[in-house]
Structures are given as structure tokens and as C-alpha cells.
C-alpha positions in Angstrom: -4.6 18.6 6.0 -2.5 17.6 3.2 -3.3 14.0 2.2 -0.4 11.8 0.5 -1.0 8.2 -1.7 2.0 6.4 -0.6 2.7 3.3 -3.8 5.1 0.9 -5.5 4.7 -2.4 -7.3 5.7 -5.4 -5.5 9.7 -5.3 -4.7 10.3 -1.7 -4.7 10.1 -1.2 -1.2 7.4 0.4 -0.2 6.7 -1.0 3.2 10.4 0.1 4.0 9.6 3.6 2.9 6.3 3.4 4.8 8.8 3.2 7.6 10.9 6.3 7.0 7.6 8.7 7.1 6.6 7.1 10.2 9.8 7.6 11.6 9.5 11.3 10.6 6.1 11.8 12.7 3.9 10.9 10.0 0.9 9.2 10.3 0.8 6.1 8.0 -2.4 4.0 7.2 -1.1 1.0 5.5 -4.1 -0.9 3.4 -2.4 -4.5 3.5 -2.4 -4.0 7.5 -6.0 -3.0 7.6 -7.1 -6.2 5.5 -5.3 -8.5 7.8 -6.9 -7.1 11.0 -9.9 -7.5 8.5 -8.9 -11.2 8.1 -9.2 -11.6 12.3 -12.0 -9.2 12.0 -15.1 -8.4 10.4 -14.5 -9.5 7.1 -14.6 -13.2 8.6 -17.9 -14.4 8.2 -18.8 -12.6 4.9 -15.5 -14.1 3.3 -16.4 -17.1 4.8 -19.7 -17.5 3.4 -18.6 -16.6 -0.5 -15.4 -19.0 -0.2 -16.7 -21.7 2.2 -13.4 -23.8 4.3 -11.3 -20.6 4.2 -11.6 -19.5 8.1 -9.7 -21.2 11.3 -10.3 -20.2 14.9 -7.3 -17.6 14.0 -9.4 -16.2 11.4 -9.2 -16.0 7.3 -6.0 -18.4 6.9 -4.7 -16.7 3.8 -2.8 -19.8 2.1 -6.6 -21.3 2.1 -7.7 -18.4 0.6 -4.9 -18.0 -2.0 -5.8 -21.6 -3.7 -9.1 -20.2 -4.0 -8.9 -17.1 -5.7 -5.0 -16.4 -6.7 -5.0 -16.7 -10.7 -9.0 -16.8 -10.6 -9.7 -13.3 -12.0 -14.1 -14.3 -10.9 -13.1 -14.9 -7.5 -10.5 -12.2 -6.9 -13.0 -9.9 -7.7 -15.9 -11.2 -5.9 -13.1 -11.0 -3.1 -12.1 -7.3 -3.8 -15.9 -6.4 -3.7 -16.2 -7.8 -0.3 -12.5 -6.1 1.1 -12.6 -2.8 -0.9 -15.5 -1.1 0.8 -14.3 -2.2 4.7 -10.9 -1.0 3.9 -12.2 2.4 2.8 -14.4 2.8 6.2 -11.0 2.4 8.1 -9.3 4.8 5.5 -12.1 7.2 6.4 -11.2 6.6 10.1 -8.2 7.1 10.2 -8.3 10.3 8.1 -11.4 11.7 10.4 -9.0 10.8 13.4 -5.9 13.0 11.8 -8.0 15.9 11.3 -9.3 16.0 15.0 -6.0 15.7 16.1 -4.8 18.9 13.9 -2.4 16.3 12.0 -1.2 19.1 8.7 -0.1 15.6 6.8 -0.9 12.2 6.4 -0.2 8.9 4.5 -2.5 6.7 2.6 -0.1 3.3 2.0 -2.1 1.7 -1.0 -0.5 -0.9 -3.1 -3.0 -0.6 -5.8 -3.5 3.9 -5.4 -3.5 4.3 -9.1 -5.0 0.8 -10.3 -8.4 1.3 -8.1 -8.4 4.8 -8.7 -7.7 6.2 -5.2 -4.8 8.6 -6.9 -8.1 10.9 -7.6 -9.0 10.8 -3.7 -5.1 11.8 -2.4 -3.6 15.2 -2.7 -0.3 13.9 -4.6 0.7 10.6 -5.2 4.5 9.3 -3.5 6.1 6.3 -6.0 8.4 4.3 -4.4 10.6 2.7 -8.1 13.5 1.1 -8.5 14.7 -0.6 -11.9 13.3 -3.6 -13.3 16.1 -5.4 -12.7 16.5 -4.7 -9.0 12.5 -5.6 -8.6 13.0 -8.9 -10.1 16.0 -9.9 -7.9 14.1 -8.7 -4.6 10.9 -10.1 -5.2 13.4 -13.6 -6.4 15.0 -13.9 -2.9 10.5 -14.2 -1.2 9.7 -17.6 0.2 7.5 -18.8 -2.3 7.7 -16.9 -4.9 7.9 -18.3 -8.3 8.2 -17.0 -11.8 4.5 -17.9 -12.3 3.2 -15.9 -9.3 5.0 -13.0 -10.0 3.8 -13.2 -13.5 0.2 -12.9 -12.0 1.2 -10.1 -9.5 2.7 -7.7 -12.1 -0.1 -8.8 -14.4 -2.1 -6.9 -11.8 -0.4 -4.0 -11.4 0.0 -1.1 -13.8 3.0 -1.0 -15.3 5.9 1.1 -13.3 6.8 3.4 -16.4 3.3 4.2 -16.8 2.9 4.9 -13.0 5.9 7.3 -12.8 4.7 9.3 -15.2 1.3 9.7 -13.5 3.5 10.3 -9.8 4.1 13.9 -8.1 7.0 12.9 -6.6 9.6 9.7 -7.3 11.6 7.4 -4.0 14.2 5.5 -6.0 15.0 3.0 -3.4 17.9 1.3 -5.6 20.5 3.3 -4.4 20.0 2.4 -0.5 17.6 3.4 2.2 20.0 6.5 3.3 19.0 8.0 -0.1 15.8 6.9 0.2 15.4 8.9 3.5 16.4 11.9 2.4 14.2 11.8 -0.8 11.7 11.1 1.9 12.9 14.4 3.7 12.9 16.0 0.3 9.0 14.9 -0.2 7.7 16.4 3.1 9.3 19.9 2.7 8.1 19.9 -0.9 4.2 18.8 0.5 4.2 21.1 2.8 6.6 24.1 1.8 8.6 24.1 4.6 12.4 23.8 5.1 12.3 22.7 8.8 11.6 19.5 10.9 8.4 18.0 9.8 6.6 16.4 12.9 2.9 15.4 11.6 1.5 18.0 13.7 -0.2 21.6 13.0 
């Protein structure tokens, strides 16, 4: 089974793209999804007890947790240490469930693939880009968002430059999501050398 690290920095459009191989049959296991269900889930109680007044009856209520740790390099990391390891039990899941069901490709949707070090666990690494210029002005139009907070995101994230040349293969979503489907198409034949329909499946 041919394992895939699905990334982009914030405004490139990854989720989007996440979208297109799940519309071609692929199975997709998206890392921000998994913490949410965390945040309703089992991460609960332990993140409750290292950031006490975070949790509501719906769970980890993000914006509470965001005032503690967002900009607060300590706590994000105590945070991470918590998160991480959950998240890669699910991962493990997910990819144990693909193989008994004879899936021959699969996607790992990780914001962070390269900056945790996950590109070394994945088969070839996708990169969903864009220019810097049509980053800023998507991420600009988010509720919320402010200069600051972005500042602190990208500070985060390894540059895109330095990603792209560390990528297999390159999803420039500037030029429309038509495009960007058919560089999706272009990705699957390439992963799995063949010209034909690609359905997930052996």
C-alpha cells in the first residue's frame, strides 16, 4: 500500500485538495479532524487537567484553549506532547484499516508532515503551494485573523520554498481548483504507475 503525506501552509488550500482525492476514491485521514473528535473525546480530561477551565459539556472549547496557549511556545508544546501521540494511534488506525481492506493508496492530511517529521513515515510527500501573495490574501479574507496571528502561524511552519524543494510532487492551487484536479489526477497515476481510473482499491 502506497502511503501519501498530503501538506500546505495555511491558505494554500489543502483541505480543498483533501477533497479532490476523496472524490477520486481515496482514503483521506485528515489530522486537524482527528484532534477535534479528540477535543469531544479522549483528549478531554488530560487537556483539562494541564490547562484547567478549558472544557464545556461540548468538550475542549478551542477559543478557551487558544488564550491559553496561542503565542505561548511552553504551553503549545506541553499541548503538542499531550495531542501528538493520540493522533498517531488514529493514524495507525486508519492505516491498519486500509490495509485490511486491500486499499493500494492512501492519504495522510498533515498540516505540519515535514515540521514534526512525519515526511520520513509517508512514501512521498503531496504540497499543496500557491504564491505568497495569493496565501496572504486567502488567509486575509478568515474571521479573525489578524496580521499578528498569522505572523505566529507562519512562524510555525517551515517556510514554503524550503518545503517544495523537499516535495515529490507540487498542487499549485493558484490557478483554480479545475487545475488543481487534474494535478491531482496527475499525482495518482504518477503514485501508482497507472494511466487509468484510480479507485483506492487493489
Amino acid at each position: 500500500m502506497i502511503v501519501l503525506g498530503l501538506t500546505g501552509s495555511i491558505g494554500m488550500g489543502k483541505s480543498a485538495t483533501a477533497q479532490m482525492f476523496r472524490r477520486a476514491g481515496i482514503p483521506v485521514h485528515d489530522a486537524d479532524a482527528t484532534v477535534h473528535a479528540l477535543y469531544r473525546g479522549d483528549a478531554v480530561p488530560l487537556v483539562e487537567a494541564a490547562f484547567p477551565g478549558v472544557t464545556t459539556s461540548q468538550g475542549i472549547d478551542r477559543t478557551r484553549l487558544g488564550a491559553q496557549v496561542f503565542g505561548n511556545a511552553e504551553a503549545m508544546r506541553r499541548l503538542e506532547e499531550i495531542i501528538h501521540p493520540l493522533v498517531a494511534r488514529e493514524r495507525e488506525t486508519f492505516l491498519a484499516r486500509a490495509r485490511s481492506e486491500g486499499r493500494r493508496l492512501v492519504i495522510l492530511d498533515i498540516p505540519l508532515l515535514m515540521e514534526i517529521g512525519a515526511d520520513r513515515e509517508v512514501d512521498a510527500v503531496v504540497l499543496v503551494t500557491a504564491p505568497a501573495e495569493v496565501q496572504r490574501a486567502r488567509v486575509a479574507a478568515r474571521d479573525g485573523m489578524t496580521e499578528e496571528k498569522l505572523a505566529i502561524i507562519l512562524a510555525k511552519q517551515m517556510p514554503d520554498a524550503e518545503k517544495r524543494l523537499r516535495a515529490h510532487f507540487l498542487i499549485d492551487t493558484s490557478r483554480g481548483f479545475p487545475a488543481a484536479e487534474r494535478q491531482v489526477a496527475d499525482v495518482l497515476r504518477a503514485a501508482v504507475g497507472f494511466g487509468g481510473k484510480i479507485s483506492g482499491k487493489a
